[in-house]
N, C-alpha and C positions, 0 to 999 in steps of 0.2 A: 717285278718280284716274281721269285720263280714258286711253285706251288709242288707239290709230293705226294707219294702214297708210302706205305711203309707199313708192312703186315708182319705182324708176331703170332707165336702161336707157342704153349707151352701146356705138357704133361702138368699138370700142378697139385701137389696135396699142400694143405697147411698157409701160410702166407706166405707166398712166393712171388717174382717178379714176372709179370708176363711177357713187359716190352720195356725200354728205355730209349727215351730219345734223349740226344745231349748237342751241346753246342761242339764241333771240330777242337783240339787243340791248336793248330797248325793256320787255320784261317776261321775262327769261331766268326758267327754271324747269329744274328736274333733270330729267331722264330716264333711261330704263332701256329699252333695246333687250333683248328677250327670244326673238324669232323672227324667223330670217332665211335666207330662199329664195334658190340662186342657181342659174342655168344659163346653156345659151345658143341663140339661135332661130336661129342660123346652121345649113347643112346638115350632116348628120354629118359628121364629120372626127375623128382622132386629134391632135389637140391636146391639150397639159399646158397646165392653167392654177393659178397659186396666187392663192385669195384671198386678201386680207389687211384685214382688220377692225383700225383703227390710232387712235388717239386725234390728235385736232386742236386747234390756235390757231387758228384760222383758218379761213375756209368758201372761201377763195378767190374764183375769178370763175365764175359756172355759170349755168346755165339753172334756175329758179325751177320747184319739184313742188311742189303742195299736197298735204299729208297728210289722208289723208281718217279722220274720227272711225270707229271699229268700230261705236260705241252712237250713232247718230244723234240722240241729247238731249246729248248732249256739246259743251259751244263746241268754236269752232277751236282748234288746237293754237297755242302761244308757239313752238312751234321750227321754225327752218327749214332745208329741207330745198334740196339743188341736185343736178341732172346735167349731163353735158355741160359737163366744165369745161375751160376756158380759162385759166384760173391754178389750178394745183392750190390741195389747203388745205395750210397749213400744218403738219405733222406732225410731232408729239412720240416727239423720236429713240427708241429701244426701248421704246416705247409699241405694242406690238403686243398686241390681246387675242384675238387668232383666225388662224389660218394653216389656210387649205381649201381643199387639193391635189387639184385635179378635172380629168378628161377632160373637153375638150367635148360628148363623147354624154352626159354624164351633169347629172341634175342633184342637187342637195342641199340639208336643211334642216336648219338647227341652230335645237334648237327649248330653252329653258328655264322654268322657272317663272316669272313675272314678280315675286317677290319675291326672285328673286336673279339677276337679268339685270346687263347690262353698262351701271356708271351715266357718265352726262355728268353733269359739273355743271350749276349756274346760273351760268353764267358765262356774259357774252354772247360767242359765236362758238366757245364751248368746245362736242368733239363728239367726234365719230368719223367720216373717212372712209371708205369702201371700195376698195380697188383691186384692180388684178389684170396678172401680166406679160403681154402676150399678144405670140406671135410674129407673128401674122396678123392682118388687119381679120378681126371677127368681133360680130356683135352681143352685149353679154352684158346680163340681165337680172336683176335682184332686187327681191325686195320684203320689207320691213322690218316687222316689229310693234316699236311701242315704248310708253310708260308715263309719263304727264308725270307730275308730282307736286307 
C-alpha cells in the first residue's frame, strides 16, 4: 500500500473548500486519509475557525495538486486531489467525519494509525472535502497524509 502527502491551501472568506480529495475516474482505488495538518499563514489575528472534514460526490471545479509519494519507489497515486475551487464538491448531507474548532494563531494535527483512518471508497469522484467558515480573507493551509490500497 502506497502512502501520500497532498497540501491545499486557499484565500478563503465565507464557507469555502479548502482541499478535495477524490477517488480517480479512470482507475478509482480506496483510500484512507490518516493525518491531517491545519492552520493558517495569515498574521495573528483572533479568528474562530471550524474545520470540517465531509464526505463527497463530487470533486467539483478546482485547481489541480499532485500528491506527492512518501516512499519515492512508489507509482503516482489514482486519486485526485484539488484547491481553489470554483464549483465546490459535492457534499453528502450529514456526512461530516471531523469538526476542528481552531483559533487562527493556532495550528493542529489530527494524526491516526493508518489502519483505521477515514476511508473513501473506489468510487470514481467519491472523497472527502475540507472546508472551513471564515469571517475574514485569510490564507488557510493543510496537508494530508493518506493510503491508497
Amino acid at each position: 500500500m502506497a502512502r501520500y502527502s497532498v497540501d491545499f491551501q486557499r484565500t478563503a472568506s465565507l464557507t469555502l473548500s479548502v482541499g478535495s480529495l477524490v477517488a480517480d475516474a479512470t482507475r478509482p482505488r480506496r483510500g484512507k486519509i490518516y493525518d491531517l495538518i491545519l492552520g493558517s499563514e495569515a498574521a495573528a489575528a483572533d479568528n474562530p475557525f471550524l474545520y470540517t472534514l465531509q464526505r463527497c460526490t463530487a470533486a467539483g471545479t478546482s485547481t489541480g495538486v499532485t500528491p506527492q509519494p512518501l516512499d519515492p519507489a512508489d507509482a503516482a497515486t489514482e486519486s485526485d486531489a484539488g484547491e481553489n475551487h470554483t464549483v465546490e464538491p459535492t457534499y453528502t448531507a450529514g456526512a461530516i467525519l471531523l469538526n476542528i474548532p481552531l483559533n487562527q494563531r493556532a495550528t493542529f494535527r489530527w494524526q491516526q494509525d493508518p489502519a483505521y483512518g477515514l476511508v473513501y471508497p473506489a468510487t470514481a469522484a467519491n472523497g472527502f472535502g475540507l472546508q472551513t467558515d471564515v469571517g475574514s480573507t485569510v490564507i488557510i493551509t493543510s496537508t494530508m497524509h493518506y493510503e491508497e490500497q
